[in-house]
mmJSON file of the N, C-alpha and C atoms, coordinates in Angstrom:
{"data_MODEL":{"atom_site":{
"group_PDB":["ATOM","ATOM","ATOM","ATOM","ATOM","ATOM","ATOM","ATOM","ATOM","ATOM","ATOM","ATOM","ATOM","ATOM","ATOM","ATOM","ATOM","ATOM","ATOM","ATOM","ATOM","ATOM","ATOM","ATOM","ATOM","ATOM","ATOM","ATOM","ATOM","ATOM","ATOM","ATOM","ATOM","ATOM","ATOM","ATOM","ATOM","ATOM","ATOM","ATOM","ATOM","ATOM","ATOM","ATOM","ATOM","ATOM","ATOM","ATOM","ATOM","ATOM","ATOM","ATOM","ATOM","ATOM","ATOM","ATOM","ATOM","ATOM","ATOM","ATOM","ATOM","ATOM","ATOM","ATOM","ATOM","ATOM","ATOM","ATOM","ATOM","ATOM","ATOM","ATOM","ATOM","ATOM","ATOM","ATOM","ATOM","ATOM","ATOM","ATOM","ATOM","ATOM","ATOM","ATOM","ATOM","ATOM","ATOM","ATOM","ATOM","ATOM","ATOM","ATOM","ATOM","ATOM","ATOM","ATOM","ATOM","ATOM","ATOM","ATOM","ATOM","ATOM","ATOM","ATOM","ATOM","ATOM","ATOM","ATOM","ATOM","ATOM","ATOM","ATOM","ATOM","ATOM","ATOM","ATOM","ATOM","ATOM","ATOM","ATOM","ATOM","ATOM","ATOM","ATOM","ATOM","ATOM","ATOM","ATOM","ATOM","ATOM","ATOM","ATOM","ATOM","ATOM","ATOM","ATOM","ATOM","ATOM","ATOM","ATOM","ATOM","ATOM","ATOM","ATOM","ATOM","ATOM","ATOM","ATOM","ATOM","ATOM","ATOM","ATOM","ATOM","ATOM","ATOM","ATOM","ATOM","ATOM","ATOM","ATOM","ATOM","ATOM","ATOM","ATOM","ATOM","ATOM","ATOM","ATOM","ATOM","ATOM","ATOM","ATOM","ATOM","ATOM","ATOM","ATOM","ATOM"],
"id":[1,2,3,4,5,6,7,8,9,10,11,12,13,14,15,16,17,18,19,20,21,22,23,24,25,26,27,28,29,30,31,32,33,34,35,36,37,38,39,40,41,42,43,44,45,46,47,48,49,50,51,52,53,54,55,56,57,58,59,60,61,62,63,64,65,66,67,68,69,70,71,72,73,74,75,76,77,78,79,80,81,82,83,84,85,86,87,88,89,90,91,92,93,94,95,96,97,98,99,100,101,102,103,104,105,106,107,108,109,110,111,112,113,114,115,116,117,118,119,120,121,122,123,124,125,126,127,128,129,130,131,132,133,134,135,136,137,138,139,140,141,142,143,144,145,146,147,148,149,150,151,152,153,154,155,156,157,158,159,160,161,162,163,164,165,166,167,168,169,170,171,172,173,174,175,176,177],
"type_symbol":["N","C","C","N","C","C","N","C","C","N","C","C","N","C","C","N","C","C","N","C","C","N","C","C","N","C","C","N","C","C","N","C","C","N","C","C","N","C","C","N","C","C","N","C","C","N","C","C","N","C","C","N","C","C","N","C","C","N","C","C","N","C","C","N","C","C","N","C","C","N","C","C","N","C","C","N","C","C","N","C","C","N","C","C","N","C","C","N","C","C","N","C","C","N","C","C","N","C","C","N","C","C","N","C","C","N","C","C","N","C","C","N","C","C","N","C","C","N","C","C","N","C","C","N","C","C","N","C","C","N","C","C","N","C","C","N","C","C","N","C","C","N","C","C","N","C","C","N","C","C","N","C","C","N","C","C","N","C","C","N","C","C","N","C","C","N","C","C","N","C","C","N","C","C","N","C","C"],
"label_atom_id":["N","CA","C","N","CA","C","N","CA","C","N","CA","C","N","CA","C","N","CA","C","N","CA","C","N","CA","C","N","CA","C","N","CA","C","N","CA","C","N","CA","C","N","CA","C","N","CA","C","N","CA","C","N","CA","C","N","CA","C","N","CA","C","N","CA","C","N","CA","C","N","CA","C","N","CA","C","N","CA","C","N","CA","C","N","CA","C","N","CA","C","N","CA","C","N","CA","C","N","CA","C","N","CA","C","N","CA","C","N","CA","C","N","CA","C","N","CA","C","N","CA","C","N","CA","C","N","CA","C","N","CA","C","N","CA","C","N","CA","C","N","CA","C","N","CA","C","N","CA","C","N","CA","C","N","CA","C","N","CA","C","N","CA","C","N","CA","C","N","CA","C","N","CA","C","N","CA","C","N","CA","C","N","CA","C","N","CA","C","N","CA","C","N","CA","C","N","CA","C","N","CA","C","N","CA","C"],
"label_alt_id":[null,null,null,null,null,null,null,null,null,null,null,null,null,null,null,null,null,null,null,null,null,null,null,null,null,null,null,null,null,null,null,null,null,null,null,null,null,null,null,null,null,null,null,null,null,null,null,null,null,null,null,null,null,null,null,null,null,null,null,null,null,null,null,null,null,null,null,null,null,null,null,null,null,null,null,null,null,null,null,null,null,null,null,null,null,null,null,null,null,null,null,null,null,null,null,null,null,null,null,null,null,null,null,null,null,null,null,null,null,null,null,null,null,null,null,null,null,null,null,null,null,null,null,null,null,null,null,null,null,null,null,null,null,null,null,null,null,null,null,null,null,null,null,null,null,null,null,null,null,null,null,null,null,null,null,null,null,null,null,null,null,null,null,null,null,null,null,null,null,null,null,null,null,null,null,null,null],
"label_comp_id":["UNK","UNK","UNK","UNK","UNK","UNK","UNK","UNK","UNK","UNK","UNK","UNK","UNK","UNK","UNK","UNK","UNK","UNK","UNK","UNK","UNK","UNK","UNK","UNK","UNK","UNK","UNK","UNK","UNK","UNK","UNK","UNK","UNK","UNK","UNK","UNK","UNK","UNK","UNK","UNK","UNK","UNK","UNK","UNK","UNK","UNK","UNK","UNK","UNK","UNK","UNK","UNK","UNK","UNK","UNK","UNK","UNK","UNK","UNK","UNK","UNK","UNK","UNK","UNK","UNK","UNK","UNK","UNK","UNK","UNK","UNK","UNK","UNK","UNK","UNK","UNK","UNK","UNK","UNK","UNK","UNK","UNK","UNK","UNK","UNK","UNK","UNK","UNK","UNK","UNK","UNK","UNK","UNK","UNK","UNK","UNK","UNK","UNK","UNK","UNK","UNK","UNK","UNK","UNK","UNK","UNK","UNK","UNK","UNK","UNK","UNK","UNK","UNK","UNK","UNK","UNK","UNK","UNK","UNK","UNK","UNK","UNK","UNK","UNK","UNK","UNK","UNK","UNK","UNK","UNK","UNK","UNK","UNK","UNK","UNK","UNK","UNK","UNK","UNK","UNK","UNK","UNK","UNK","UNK","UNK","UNK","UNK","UNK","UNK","UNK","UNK","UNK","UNK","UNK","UNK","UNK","UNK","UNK","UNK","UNK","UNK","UNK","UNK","UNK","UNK","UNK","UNK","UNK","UNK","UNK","UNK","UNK","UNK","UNK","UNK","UNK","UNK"],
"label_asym_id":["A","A","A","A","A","A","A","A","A","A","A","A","A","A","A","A","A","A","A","A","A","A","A","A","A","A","A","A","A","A","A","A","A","A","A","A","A","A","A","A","A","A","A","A","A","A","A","A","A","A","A","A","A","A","A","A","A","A","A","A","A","A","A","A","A","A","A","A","A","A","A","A","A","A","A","A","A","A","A","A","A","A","A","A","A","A","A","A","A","A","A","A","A","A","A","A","A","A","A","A","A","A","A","A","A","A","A","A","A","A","A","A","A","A","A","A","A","A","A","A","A","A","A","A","A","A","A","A","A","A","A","A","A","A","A","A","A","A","A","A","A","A","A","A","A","A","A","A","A","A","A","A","A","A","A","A","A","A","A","A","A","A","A","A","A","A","A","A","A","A","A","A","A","A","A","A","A"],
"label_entity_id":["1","1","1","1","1","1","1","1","1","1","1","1","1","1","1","1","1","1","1","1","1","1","1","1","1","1","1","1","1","1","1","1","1","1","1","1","1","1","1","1","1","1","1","1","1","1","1","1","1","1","1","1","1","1","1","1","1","1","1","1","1","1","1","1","1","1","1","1","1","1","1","1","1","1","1","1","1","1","1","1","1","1","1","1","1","1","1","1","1","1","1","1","1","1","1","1","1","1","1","1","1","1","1","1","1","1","1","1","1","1","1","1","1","1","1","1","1","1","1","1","1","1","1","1","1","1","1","1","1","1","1","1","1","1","1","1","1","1","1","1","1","1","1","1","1","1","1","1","1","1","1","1","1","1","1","1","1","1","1","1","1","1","1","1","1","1","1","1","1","1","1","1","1","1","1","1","1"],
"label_seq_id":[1,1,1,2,2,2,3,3,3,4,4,4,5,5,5,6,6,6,7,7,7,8,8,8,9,9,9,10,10,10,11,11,11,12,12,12,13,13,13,14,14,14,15,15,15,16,16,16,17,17,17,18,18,18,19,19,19,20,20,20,21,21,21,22,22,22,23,23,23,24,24,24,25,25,25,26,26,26,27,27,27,28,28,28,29,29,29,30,30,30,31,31,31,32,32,32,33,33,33,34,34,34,35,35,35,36,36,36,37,37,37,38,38,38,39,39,39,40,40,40,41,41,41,42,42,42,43,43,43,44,44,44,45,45,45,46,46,46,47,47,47,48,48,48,49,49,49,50,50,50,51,51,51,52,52,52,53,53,53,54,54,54,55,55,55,56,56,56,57,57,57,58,58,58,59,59,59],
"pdbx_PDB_ins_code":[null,null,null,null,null,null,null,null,null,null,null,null,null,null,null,null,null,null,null,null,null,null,null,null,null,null,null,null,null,null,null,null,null,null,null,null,null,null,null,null,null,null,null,null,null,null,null,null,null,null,null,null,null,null,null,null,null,null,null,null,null,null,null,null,null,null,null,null,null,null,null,null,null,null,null,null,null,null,null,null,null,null,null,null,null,null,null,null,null,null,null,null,null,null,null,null,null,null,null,null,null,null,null,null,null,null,null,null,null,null,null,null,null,null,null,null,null,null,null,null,null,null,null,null,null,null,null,null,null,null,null,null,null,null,null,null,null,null,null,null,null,null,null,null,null,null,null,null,null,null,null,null,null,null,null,null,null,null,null,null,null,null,null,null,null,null,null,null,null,null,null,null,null,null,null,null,null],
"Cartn_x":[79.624,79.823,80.309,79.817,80.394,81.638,82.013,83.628,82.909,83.33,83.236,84.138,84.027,84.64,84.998,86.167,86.021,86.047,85.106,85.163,86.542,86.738,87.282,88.738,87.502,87.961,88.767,88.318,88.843,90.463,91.09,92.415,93.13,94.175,95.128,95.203,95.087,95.681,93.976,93.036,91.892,91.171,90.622,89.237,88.184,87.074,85.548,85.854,85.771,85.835,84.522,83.971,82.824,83.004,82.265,82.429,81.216,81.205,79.862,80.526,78.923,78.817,77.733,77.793,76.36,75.834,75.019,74.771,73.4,73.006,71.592,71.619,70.787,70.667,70.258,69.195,68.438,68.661,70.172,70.548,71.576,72.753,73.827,74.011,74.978,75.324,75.955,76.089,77.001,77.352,78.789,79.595,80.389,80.93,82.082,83.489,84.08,85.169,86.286,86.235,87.125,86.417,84.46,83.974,83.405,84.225,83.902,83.084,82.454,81.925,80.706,81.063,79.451,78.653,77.244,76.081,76.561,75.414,75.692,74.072,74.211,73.28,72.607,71.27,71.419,70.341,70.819,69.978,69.397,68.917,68.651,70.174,70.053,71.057,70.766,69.995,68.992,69.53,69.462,69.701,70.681,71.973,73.867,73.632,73.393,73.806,72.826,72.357,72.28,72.946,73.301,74.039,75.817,75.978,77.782,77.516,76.292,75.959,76.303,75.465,75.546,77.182,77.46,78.61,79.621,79.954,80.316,79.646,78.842,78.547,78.766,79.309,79.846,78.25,77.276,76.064,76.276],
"Cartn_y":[39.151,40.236,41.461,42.47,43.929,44.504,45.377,45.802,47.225,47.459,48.047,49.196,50.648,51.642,52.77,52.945,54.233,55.716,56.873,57.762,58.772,59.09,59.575,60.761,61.162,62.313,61.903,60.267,60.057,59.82,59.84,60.369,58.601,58.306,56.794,57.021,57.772,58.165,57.538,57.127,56.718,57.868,57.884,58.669,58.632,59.059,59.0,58.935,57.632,57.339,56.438,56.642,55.582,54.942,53.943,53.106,52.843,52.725,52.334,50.922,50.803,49.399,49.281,49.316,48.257,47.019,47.061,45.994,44.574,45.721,44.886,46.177,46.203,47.708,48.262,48.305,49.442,49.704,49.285,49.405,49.407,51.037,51.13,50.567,50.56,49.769,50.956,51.494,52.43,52.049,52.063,51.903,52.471,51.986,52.614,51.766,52.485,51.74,51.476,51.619,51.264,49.896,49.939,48.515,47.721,47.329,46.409,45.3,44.825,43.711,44.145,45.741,46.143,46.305,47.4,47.619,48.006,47.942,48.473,48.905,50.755,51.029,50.785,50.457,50.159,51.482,52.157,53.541,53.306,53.567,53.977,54.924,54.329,55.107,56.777,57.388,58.453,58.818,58.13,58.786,58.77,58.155,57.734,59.263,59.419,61.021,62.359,62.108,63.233,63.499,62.177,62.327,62.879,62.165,62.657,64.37,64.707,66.16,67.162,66.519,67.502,67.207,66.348,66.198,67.02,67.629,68.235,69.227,69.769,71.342,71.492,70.908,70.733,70.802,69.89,70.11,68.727],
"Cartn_z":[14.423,15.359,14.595,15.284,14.443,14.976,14.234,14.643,15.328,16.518,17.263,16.756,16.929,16.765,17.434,18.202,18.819,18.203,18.497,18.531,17.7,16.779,15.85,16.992,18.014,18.645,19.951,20.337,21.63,21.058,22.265,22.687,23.368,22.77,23.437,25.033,25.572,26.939,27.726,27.004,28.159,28.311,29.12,29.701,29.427,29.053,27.941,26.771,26.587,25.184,24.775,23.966,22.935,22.184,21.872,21.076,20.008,19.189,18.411,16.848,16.656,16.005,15.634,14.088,13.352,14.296,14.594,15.278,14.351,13.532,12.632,11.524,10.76,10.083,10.543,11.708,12.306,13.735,13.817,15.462,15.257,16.115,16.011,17.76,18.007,19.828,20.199,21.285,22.158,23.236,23.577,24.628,25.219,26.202,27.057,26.855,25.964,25.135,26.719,28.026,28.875,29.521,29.262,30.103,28.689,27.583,26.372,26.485,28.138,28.245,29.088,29.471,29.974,29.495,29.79,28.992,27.715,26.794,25.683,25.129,24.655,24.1,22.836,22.065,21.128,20.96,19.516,19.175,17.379,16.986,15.478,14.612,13.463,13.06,12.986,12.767,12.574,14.259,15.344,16.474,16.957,16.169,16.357,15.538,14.707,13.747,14.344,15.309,15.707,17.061,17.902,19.017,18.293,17.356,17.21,16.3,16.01,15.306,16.746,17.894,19.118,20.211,19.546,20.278,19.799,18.386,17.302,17.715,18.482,18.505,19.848,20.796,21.78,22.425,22.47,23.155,24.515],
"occupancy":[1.0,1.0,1.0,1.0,1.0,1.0,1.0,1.0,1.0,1.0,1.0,1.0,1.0,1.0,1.0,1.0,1.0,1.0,1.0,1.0,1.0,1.0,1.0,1.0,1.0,1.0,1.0,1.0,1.0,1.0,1.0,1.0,1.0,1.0,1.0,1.0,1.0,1.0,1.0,1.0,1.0,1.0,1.0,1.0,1.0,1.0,1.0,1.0,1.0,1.0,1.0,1.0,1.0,1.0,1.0,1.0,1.0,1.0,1.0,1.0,1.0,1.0,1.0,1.0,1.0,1.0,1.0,1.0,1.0,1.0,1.0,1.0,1.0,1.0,1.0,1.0,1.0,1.0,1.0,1.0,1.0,1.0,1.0,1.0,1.0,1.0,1.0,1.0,1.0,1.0,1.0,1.0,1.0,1.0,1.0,1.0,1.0,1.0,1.0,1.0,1.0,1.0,1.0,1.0,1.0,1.0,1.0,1.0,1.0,1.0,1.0,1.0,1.0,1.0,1.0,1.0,1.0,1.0,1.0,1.0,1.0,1.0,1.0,1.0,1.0,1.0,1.0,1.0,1.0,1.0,1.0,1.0,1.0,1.0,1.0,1.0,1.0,1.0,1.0,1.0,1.0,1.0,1.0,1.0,1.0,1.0,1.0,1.0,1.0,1.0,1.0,1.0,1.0,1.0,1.0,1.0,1.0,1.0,1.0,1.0,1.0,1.0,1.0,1.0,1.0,1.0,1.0,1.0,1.0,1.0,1.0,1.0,1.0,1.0,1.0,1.0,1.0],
"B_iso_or_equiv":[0.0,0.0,0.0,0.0,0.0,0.0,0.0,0.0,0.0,0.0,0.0,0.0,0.0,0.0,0.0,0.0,0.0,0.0,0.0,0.0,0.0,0.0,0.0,0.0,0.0,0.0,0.0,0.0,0.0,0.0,0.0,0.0,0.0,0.0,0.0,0.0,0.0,0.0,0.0,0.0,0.0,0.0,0.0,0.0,0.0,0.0,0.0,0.0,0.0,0.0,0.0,0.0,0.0,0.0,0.0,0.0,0.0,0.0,0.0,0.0,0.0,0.0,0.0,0.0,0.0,0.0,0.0,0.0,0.0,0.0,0.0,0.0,0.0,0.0,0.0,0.0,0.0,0.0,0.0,0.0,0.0,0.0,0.0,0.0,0.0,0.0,0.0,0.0,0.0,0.0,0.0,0.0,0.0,0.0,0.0,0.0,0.0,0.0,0.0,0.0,0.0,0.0,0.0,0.0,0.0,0.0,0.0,0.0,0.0,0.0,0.0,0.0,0.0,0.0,0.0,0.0,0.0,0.0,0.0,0.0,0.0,0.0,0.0,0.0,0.0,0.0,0.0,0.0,0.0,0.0,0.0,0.0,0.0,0.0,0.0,0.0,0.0,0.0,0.0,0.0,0.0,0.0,0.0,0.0,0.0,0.0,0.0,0.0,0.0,0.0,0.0,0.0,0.0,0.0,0.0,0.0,0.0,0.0,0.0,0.0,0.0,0.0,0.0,0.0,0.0,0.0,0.0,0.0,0.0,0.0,0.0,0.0,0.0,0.0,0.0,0.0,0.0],
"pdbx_formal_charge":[null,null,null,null,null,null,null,null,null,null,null,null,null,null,null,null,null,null,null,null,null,null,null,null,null,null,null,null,null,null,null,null,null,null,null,null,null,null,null,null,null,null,null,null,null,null,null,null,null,null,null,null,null,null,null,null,null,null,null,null,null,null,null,null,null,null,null,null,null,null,null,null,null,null,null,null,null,null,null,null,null,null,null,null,null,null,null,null,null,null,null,null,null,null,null,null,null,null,null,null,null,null,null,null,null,null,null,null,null,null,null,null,null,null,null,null,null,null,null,null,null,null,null,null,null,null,null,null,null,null,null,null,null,null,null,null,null,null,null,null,null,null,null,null,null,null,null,null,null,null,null,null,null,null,null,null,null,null,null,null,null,null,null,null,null,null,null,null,null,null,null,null,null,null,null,null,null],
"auth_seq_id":[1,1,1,2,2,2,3,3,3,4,4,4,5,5,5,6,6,6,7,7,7,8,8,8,9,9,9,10,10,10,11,11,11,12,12,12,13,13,13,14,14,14,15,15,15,16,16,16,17,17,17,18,18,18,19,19,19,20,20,20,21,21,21,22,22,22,23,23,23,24,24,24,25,25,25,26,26,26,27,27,27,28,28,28,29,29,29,30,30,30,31,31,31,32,32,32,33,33,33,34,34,34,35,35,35,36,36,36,37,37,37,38,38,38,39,39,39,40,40,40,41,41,41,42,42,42,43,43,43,44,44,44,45,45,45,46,46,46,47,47,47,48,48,48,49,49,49,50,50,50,51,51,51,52,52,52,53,53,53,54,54,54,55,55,55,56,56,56,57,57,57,58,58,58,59,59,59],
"auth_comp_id":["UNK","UNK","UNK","UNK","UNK","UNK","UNK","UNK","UNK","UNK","UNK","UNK","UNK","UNK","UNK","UNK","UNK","UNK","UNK","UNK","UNK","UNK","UNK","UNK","UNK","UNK","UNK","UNK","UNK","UNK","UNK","UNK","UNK","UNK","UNK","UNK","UNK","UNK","UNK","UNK","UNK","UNK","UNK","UNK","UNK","UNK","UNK","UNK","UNK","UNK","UNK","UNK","UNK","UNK","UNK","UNK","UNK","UNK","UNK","UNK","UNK","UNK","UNK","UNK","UNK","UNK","UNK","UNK","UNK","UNK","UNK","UNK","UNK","UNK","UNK","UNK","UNK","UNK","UNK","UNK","UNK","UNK","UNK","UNK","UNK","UNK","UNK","UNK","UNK","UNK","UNK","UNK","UNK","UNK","UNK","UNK","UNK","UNK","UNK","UNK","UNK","UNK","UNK","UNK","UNK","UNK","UNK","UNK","UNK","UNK","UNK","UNK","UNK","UNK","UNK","UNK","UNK","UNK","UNK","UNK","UNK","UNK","UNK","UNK","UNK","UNK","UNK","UNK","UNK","UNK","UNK","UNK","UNK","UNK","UNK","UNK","UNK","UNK","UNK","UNK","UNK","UNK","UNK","UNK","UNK","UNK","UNK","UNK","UNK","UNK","UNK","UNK","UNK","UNK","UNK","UNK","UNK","UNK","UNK","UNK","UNK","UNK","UNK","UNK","UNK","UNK","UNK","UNK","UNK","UNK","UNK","UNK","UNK","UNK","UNK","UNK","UNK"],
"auth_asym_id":["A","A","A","A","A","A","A","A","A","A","A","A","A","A","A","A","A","A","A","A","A","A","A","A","A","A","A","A","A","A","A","A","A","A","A","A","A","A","A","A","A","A","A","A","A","A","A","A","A","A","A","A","A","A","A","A","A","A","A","A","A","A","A","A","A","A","A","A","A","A","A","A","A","A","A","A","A","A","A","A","A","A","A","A","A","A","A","A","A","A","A","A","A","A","A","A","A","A","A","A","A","A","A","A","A","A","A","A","A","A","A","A","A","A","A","A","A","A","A","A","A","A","A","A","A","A","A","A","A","A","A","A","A","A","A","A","A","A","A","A","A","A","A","A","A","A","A","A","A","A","A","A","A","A","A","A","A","A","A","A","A","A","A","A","A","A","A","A","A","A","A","A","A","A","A","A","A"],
"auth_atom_id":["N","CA","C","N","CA","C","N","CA","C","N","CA","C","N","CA","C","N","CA","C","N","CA","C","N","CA","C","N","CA","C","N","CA","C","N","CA","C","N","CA","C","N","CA","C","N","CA","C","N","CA","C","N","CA","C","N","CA","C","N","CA","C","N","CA","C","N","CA","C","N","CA","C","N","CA","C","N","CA","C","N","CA","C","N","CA","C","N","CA","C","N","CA","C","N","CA","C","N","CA","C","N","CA","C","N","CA","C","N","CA","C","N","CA","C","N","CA","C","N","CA","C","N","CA","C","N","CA","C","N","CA","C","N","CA","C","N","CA","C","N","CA","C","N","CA","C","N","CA","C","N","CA","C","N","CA","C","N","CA","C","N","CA","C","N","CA","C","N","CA","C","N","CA","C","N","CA","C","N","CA","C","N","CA","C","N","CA","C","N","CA","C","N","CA","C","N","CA","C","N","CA","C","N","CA","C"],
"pdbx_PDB_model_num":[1,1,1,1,1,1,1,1,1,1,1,1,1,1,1,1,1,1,1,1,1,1,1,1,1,1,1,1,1,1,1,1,1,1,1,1,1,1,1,1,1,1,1,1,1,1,1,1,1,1,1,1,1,1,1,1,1,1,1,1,1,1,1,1,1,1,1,1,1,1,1,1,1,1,1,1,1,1,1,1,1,1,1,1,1,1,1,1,1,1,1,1,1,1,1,1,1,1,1,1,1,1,1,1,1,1,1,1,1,1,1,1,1,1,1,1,1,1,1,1,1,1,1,1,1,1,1,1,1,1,1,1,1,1,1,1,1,1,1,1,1,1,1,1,1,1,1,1,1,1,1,1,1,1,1,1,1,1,1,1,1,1,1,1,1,1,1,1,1,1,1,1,1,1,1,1,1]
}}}
């Protein structure tokens, strides 16, 4: 299993927070670091670095 990671930027106090994780080499996982046992997205690494690029430009 991969170590799950929250978001550099999220905050201890809760709210929208993410989570991500190697999941294989060609699949990072995305979550909702408050439902750890709900869905979970799986993206390309190529598409984890451009989602945290636009998140970083406040898009």
């Amino acid at each position: 299993m991969s170590e799950w990671r929250k978001a550099s930027r999220s905050g201890s106090e809760g709210g929208d927070c993410v989570e991500l994780a190697r999941l294989h080499p060609e699949v990072v996982g995305v979550r909702d670091s408050k439902d750890p046992e709900g869905p979970q997205l799986g993206i390309t690494p190529a598409a984890a670095r451009g989602l945290a690029e636009a998140l970083r430009a406040g898009e």
